[in-house]
PyMOL Python script that loads the backbone (N, CA, C, O; Angstrom):
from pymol import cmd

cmd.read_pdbstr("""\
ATOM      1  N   UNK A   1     -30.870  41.315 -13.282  1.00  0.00           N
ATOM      2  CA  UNK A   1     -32.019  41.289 -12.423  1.00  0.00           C
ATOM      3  C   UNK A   1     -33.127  40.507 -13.123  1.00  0.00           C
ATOM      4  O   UNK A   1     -33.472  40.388 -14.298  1.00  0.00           O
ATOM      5  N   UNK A   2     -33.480  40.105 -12.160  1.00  0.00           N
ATOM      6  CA  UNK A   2     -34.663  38.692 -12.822  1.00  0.00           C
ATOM      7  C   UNK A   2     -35.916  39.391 -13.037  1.00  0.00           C
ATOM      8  O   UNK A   2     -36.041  40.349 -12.275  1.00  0.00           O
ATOM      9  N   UNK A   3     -36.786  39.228 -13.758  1.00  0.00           N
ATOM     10  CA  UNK A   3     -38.205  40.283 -14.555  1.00  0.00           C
ATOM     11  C   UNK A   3     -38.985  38.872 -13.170  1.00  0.00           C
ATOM     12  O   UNK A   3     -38.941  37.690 -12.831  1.00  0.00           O
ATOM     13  N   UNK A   4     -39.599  40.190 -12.882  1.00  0.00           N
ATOM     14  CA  UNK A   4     -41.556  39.659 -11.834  1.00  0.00           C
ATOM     15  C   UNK A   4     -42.262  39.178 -12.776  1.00  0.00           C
ATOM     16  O   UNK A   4     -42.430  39.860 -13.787  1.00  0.00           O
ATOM     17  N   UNK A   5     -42.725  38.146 -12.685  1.00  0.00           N
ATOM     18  CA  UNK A   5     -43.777  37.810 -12.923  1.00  0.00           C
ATOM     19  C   UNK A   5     -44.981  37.662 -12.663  1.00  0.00           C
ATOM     20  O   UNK A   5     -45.165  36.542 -12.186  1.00  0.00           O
ATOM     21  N   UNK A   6     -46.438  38.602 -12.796  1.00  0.00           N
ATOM     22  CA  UNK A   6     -46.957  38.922 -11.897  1.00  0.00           C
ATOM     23  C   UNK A   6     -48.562  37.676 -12.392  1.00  0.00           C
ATOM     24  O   UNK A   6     -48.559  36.836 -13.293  1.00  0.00           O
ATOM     25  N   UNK A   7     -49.779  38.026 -11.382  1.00  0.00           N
ATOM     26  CA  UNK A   7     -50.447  36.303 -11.819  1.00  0.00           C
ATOM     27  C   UNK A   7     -52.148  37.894 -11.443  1.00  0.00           C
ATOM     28  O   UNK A   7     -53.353  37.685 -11.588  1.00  0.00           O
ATOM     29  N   UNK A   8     -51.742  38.705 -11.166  1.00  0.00           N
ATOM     30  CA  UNK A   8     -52.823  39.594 -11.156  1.00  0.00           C
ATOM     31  C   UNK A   8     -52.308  41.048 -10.899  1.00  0.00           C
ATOM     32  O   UNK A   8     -51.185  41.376 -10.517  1.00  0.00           O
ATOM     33  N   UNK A   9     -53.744  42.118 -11.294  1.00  0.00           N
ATOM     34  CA  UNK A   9     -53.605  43.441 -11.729  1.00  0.00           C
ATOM     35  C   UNK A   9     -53.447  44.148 -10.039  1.00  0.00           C
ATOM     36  O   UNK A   9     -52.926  45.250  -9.870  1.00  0.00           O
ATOM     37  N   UNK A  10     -53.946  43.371  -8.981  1.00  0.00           N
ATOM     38  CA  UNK A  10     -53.692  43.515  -7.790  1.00  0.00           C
ATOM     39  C   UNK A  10     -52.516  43.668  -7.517  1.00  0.00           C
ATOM     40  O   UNK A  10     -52.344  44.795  -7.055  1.00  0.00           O
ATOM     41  N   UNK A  11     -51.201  42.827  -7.597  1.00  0.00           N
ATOM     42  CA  UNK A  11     -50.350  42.617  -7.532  1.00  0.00           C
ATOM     43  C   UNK A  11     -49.161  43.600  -7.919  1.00  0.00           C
ATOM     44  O   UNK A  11     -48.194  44.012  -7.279  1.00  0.00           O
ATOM     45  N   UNK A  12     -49.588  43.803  -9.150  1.00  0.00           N
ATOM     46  CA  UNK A  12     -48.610  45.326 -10.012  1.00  0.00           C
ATOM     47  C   UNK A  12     -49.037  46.594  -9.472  1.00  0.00           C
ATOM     48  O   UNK A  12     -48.196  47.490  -9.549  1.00  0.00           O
ATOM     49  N   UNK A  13     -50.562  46.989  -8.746  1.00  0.00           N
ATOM     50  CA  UNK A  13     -50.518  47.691  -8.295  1.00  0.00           C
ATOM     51  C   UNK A  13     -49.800  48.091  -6.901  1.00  0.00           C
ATOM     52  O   UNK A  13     -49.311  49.189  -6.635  1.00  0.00           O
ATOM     53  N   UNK A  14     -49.858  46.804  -5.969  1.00  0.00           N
ATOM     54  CA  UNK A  14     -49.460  47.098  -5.109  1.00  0.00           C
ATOM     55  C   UNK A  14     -47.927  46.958  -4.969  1.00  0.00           C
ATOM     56  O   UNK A  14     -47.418  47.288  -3.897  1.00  0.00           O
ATOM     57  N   UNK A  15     -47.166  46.498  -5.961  1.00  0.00           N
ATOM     58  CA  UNK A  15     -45.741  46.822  -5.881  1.00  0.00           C
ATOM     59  C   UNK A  15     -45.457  48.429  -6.812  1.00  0.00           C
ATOM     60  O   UNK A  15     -44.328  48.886  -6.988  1.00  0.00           O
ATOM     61  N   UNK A  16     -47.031  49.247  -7.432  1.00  0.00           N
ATOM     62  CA  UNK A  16     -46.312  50.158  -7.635  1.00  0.00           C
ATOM     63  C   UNK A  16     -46.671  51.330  -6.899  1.00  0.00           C
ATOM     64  O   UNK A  16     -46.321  52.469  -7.208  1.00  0.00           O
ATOM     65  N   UNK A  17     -47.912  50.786  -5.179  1.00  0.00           N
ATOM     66  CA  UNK A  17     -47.650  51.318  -4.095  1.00  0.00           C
ATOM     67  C   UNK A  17     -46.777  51.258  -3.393  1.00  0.00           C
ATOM     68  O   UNK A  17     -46.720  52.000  -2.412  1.00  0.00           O
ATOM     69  N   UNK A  18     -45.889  50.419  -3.654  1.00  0.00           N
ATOM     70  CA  UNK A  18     -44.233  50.301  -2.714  1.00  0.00           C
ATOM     71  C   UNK A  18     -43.719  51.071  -3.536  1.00  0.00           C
ATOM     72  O   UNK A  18     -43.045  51.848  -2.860  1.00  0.00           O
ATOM     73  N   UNK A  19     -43.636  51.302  -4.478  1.00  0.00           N
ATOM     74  CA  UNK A  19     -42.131  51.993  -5.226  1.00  0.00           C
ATOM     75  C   UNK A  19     -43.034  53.287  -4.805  1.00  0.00           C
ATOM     76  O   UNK A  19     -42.828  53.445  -3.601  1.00  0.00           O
ATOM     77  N   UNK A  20     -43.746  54.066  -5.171  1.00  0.00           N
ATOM     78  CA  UNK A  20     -44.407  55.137  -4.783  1.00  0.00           C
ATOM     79  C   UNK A  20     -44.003  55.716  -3.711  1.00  0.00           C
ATOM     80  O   UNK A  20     -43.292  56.719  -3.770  1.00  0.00           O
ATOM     81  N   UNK A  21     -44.470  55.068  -2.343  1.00  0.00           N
ATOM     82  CA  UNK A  21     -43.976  54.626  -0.958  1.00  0.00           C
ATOM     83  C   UNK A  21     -41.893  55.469  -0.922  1.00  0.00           C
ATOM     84  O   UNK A  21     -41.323  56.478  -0.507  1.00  0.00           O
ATOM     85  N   UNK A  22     -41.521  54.024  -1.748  1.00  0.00           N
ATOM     86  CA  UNK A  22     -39.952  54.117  -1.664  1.00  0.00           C
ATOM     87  C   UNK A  22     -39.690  55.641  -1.848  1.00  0.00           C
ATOM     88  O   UNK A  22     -39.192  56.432  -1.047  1.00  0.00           O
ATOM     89  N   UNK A  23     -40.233  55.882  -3.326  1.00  0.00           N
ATOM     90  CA  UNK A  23     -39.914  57.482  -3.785  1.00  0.00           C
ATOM     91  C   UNK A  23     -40.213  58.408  -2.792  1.00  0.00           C
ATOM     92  O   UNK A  23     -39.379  59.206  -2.365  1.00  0.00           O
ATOM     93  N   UNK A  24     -41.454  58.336  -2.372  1.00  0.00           N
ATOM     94  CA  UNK A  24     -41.698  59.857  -1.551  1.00  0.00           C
ATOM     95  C   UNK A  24     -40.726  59.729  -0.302  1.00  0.00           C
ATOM     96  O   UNK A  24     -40.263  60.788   0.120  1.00  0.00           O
ATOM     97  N   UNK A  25     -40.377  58.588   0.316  1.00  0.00           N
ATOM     98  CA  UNK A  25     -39.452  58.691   1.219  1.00  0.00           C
ATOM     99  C   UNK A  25     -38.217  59.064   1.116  1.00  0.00           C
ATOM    100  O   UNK A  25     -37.610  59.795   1.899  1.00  0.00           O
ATOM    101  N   UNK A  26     -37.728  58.450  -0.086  1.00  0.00           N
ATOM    102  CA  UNK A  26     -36.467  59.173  -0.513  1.00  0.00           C
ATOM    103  C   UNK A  26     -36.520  60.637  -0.755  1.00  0.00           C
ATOM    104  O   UNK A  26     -35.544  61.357  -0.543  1.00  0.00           O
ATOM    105  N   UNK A  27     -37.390  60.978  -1.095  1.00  0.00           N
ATOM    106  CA  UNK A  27     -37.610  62.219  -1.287  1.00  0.00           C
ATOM    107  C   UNK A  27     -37.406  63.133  -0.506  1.00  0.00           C
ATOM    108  O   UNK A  27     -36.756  64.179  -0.516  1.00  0.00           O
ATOM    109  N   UNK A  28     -38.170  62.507   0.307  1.00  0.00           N
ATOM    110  CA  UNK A  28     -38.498  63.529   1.758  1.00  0.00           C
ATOM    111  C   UNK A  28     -36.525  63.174   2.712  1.00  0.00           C
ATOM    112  O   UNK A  28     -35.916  63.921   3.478  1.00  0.00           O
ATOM    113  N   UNK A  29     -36.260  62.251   2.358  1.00  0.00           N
ATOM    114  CA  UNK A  29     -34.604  61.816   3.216  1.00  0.00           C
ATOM    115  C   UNK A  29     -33.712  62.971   2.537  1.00  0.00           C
ATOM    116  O   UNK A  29     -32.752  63.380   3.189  1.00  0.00           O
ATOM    117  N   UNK A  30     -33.968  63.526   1.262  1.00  0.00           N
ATOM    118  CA  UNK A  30     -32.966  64.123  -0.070  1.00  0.00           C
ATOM    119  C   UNK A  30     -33.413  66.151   1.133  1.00  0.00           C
ATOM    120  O   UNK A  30     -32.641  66.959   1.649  1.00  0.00           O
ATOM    121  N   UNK A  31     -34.827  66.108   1.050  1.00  0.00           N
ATOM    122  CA  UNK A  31     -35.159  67.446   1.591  1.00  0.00           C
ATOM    123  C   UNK A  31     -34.254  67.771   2.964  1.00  0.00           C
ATOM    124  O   UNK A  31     -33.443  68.675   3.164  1.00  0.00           O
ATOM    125  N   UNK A  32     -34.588  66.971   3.603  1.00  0.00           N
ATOM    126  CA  UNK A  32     -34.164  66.386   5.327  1.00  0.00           C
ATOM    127  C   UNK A  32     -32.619  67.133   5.089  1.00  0.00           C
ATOM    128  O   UNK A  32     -32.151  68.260   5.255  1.00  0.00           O
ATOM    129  N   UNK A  33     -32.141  65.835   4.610  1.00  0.00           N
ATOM    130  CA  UNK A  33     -30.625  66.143   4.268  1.00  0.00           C
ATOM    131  C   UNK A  33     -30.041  67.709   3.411  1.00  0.00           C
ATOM    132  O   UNK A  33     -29.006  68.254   3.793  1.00  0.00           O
ATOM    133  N   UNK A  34     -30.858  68.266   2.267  1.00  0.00           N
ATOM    134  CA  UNK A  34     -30.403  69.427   2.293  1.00  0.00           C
ATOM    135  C   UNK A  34     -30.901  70.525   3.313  1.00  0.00           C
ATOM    136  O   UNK A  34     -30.085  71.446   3.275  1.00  0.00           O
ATOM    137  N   UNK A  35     -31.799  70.763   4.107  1.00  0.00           N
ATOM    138  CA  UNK A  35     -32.333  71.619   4.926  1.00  0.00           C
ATOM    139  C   UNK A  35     -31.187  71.460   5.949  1.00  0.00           C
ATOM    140  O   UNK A  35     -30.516  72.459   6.205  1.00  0.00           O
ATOM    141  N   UNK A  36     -30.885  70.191   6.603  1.00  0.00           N
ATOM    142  CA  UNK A  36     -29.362  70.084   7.530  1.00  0.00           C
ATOM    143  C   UNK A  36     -28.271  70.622   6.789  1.00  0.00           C
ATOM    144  O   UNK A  36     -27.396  70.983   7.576  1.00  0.00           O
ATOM    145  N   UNK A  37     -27.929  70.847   5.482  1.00  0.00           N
ATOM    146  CA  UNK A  37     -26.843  71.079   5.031  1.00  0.00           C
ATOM    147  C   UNK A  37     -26.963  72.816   5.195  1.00  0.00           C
ATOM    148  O   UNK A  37     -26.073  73.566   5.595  1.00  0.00           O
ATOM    149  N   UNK A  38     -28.215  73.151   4.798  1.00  0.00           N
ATOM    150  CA  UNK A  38     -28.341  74.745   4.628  1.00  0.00           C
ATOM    151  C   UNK A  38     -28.130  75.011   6.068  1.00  0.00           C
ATOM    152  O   UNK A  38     -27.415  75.999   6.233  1.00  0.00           O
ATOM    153  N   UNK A  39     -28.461  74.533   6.991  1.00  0.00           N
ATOM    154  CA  UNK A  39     -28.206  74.736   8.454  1.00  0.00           C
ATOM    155  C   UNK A  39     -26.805  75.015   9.077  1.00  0.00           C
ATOM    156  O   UNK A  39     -26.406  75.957   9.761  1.00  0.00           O
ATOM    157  N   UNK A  40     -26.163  73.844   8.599  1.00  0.00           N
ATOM    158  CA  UNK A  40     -24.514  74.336   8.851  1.00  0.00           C
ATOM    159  C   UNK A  40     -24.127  74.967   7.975  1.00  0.00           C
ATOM    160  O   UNK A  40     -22.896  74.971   7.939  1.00  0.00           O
ATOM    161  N   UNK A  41     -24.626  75.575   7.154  1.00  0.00           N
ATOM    162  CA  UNK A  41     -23.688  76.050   6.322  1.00  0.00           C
ATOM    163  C   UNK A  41     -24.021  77.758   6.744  1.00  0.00           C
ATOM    164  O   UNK A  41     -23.947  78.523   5.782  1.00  0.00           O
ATOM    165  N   UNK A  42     -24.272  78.206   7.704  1.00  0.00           N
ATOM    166  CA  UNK A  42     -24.841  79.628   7.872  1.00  0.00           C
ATOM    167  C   UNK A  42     -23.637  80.609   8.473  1.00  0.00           C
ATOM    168  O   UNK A  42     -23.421  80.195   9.612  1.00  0.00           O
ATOM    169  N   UNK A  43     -22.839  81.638   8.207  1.00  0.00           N
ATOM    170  CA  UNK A  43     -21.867  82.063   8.498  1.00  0.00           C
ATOM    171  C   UNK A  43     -21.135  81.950  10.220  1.00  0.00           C
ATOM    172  O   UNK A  43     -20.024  81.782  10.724  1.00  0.00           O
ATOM    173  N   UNK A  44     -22.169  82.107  10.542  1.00  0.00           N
ATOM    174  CA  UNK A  44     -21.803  81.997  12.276  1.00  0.00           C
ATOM    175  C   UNK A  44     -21.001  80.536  12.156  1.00  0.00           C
ATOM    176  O   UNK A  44     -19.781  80.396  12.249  1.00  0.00           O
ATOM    177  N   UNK A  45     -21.851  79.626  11.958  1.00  0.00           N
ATOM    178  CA  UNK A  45     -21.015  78.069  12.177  1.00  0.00           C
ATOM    179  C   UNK A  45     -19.756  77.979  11.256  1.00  0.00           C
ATOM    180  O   UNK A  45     -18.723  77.448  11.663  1.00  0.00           O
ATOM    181  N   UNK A  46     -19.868  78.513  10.004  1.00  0.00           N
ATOM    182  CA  UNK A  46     -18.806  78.659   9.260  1.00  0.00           C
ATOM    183  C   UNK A  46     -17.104  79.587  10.141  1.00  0.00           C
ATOM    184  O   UNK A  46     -15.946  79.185  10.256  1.00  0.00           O
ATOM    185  N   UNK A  47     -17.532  80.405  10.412  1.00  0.00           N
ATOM    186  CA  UNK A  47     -16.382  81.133  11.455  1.00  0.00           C
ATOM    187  C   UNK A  47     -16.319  80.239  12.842  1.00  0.00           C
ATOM    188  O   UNK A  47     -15.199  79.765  13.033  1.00  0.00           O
ATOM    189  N   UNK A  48     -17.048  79.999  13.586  1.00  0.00           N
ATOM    190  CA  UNK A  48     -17.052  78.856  14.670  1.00  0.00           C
ATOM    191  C   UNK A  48     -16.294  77.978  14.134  1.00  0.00           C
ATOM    192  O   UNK A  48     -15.191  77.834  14.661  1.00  0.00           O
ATOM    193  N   UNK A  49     -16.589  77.238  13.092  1.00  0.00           N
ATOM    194  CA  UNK A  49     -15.574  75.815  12.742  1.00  0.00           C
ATOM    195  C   UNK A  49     -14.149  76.476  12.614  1.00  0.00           C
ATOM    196  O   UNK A  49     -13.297  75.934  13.319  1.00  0.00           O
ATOM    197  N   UNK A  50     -13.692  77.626  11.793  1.00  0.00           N
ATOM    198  CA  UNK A  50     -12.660  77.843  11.496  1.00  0.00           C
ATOM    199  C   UNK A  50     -11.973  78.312  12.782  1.00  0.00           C
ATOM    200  O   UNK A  50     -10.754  78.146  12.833  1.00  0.00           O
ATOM    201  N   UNK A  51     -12.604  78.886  13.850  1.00  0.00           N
ATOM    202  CA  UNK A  51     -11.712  79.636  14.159  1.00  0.00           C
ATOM    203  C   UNK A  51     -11.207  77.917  15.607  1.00  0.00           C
ATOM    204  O   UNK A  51     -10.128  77.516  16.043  1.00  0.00           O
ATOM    205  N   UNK A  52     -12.845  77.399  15.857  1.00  0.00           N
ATOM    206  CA  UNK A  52     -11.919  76.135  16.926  1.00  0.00           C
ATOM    207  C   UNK A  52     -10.979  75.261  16.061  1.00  0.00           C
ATOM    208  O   UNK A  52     -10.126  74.591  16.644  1.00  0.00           O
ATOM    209  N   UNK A  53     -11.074  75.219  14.676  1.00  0.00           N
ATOM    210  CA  UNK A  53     -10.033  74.444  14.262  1.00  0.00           C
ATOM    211  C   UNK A  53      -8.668  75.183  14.388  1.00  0.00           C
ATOM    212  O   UNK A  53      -7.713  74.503  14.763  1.00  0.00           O
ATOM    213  N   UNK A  54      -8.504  76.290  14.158  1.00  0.00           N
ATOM    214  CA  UNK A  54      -7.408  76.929  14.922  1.00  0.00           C
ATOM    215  C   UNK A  54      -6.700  77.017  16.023  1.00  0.00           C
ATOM    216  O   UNK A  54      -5.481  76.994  16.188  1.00  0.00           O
ATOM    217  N   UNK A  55      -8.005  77.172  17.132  1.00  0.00           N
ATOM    218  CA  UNK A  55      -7.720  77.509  18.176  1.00  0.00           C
ATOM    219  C   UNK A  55      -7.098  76.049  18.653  1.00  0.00           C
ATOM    220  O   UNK A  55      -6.142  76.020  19.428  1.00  0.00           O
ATOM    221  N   UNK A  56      -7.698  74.858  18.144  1.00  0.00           N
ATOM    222  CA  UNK A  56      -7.271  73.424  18.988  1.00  0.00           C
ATOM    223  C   UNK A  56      -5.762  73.439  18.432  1.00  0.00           C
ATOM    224  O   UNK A  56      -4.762  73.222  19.117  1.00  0.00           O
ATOM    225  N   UNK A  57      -5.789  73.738  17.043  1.00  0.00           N
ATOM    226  CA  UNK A  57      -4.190  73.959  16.536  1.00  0.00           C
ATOM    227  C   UNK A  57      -3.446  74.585  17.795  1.00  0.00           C
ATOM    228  O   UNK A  57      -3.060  73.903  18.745  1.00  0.00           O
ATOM    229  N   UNK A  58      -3.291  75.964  17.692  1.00  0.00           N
ATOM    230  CA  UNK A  58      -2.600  76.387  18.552  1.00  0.00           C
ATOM    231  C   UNK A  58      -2.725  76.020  19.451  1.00  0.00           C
ATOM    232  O   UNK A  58      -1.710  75.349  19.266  1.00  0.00           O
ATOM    233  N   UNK A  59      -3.103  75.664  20.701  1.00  0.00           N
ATOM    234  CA  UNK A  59      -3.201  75.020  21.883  1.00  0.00           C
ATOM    235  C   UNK A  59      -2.046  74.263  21.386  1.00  0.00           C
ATOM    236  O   UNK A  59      -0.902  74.714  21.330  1.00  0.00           O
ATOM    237  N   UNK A  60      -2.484  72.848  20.957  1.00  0.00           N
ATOM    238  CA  UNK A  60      -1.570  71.714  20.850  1.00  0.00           C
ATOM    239  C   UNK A  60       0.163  72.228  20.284  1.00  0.00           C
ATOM    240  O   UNK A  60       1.179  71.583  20.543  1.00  0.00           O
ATOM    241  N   UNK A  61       0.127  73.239  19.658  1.00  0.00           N
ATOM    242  CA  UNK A  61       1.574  73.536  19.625  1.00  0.00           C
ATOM    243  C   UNK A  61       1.894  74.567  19.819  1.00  0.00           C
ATOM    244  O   UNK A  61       2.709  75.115  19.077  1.00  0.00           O
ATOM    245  N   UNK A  62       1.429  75.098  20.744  1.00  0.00           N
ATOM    246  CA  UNK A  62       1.984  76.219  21.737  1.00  0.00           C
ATOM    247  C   UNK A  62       2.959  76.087  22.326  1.00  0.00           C
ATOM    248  O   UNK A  62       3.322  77.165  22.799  1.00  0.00           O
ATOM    249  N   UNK A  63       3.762  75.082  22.610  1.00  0.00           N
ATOM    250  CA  UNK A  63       4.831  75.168  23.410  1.00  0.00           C
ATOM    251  C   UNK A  63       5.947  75.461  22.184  1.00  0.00           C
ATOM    252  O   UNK A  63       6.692  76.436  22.283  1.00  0.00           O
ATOM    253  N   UNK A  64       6.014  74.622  21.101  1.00  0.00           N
ATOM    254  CA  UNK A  64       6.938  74.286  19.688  1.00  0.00           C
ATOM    255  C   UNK A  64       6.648  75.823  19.286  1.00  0.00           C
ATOM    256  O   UNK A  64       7.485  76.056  18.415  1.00  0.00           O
ATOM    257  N   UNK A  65       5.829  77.056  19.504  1.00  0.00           N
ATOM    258  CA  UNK A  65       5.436  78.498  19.158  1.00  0.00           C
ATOM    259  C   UNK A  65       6.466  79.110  20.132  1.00  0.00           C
ATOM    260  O   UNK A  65       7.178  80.078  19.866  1.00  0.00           O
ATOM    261  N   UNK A  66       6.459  78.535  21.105  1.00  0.00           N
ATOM    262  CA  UNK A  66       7.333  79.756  22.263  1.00  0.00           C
ATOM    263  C   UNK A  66       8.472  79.008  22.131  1.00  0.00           C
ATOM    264  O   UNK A  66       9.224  79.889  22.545  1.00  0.00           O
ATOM    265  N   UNK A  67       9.447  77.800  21.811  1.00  0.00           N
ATOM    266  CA  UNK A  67      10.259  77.393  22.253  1.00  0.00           C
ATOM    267  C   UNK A  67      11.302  78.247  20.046  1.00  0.00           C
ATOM    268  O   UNK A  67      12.483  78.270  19.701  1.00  0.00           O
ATOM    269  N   UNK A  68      10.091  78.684  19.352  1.00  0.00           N
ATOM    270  CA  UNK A  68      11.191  79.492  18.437  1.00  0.00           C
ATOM    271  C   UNK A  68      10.757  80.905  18.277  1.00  0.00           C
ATOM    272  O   UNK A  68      11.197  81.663  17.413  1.00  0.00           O
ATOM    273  N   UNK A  69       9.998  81.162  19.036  1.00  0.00           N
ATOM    274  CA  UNK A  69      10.149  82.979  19.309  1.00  0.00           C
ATOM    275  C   UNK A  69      10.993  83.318  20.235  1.00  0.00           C
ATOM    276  O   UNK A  69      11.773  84.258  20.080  1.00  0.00           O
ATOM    277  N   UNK A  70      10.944  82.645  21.235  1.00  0.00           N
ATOM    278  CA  UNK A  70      11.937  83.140  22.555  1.00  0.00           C
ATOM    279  C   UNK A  70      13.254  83.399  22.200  1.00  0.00           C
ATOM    280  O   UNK A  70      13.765  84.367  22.764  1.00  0.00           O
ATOM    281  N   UNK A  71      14.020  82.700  21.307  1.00  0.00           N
ATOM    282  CA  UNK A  71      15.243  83.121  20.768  1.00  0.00           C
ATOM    283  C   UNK A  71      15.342  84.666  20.149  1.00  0.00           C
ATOM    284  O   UNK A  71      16.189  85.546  20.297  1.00  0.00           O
ATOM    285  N   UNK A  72      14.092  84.604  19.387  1.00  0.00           N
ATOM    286  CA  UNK A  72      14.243  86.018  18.725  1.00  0.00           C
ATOM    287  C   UNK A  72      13.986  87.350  19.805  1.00  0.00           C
ATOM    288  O   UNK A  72      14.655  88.383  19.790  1.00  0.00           O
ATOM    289  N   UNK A  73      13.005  87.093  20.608  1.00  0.00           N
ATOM    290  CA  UNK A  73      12.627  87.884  21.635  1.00  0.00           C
ATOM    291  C   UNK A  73      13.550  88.440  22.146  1.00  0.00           C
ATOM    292  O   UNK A  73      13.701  89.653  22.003  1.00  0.00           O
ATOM    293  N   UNK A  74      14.660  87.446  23.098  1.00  0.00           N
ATOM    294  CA  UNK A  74      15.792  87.316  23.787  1.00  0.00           C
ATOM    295  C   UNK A  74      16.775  88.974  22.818  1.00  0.00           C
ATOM    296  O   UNK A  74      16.969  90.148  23.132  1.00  0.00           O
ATOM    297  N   UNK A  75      17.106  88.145  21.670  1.00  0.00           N
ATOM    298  CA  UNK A  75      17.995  88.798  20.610  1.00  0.00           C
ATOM    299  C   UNK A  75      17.699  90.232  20.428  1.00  0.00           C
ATOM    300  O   UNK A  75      18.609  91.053  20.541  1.00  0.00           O
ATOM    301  N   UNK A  76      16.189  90.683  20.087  1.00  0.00           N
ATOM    302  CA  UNK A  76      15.960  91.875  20.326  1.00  0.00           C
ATOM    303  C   UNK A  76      16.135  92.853  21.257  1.00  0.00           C
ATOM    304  O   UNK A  76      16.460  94.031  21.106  1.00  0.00           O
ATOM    305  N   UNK A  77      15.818  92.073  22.482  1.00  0.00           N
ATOM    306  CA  UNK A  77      15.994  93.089  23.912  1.00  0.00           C
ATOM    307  C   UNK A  77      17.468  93.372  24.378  1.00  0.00           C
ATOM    308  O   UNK A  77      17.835  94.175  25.236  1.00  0.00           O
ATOM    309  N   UNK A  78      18.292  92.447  23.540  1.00  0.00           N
ATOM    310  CA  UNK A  78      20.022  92.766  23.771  1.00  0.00           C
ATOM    311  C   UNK A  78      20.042  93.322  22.586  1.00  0.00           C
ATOM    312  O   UNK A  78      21.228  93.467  22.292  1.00  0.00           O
ATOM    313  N   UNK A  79      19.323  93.739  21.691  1.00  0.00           N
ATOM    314  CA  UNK A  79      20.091  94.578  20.448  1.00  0.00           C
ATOM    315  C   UNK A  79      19.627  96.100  20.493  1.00  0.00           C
ATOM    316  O   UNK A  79      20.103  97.103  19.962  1.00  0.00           O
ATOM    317  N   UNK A  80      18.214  95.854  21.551  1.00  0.00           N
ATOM    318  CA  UNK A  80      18.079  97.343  21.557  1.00  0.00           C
ATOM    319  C   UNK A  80      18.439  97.927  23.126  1.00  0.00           C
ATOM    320  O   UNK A  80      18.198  99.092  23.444  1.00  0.00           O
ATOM    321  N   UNK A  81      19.240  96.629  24.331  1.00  0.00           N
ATOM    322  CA  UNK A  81      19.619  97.621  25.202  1.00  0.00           C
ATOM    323  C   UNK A  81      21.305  98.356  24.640  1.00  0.00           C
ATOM    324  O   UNK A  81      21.929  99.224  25.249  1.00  0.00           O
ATOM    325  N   UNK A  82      21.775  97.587  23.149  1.00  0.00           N
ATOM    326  CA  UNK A  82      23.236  97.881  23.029  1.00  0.00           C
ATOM    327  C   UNK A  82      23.405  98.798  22.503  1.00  0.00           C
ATOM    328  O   UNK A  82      24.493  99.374  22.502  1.00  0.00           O
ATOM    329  N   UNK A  83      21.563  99.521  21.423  1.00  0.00           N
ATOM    330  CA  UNK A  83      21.570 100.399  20.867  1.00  0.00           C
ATOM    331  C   UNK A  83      21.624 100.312  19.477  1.00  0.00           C
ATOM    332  O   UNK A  83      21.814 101.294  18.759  1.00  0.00           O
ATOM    333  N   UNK A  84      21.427  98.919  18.979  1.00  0.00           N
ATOM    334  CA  UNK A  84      21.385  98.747  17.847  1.00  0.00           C
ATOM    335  C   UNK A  84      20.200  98.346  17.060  1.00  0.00           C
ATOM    336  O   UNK A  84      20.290  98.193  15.842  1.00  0.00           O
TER     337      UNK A  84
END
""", "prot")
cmd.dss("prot")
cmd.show_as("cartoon", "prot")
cmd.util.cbc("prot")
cmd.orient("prot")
């Protein structure tokens, strides 16, 4: 990185009202961003995420769920009308 060369005391000040500037904004972007993080992170949304990530699971392979219980189902209800 190439060094500024500056030609007055005007000049250094007001690039070290920009960096000033830069900082408190970042600053305030760093707060922003953890206050959203503490937000989702609160138990309700925590069980909400888990349980629709489940729930979209099962949906989508609900059929591949019944097409290998039904065998066993079947098997039971002839083992306990034979008495076994």
């Amino acid at each position: 990185m190439e060094k500024k060369k500056y030609t007055s005391y005007a000049e250094i000040d007001r690039d070290l009202e920009i960096l000033k500037l830069e900082k408190e904004i970042n600053y305030q972007k760093l707060i922003l961003s953890f206050q959203r993080t503490k937000e989702s992170i609160t138990p309700q949304k925590i069980v909400n995420g888990f349980v629709s990530s489940y729930t979209s699971y099962i949906k989508n392979s609900f059929p591949q769920i019944l097409q290998s219980i039904i065998p066993f189902i079947i098997n039971w209800f002839i083992n306990k009308k034979r008495g076994n």
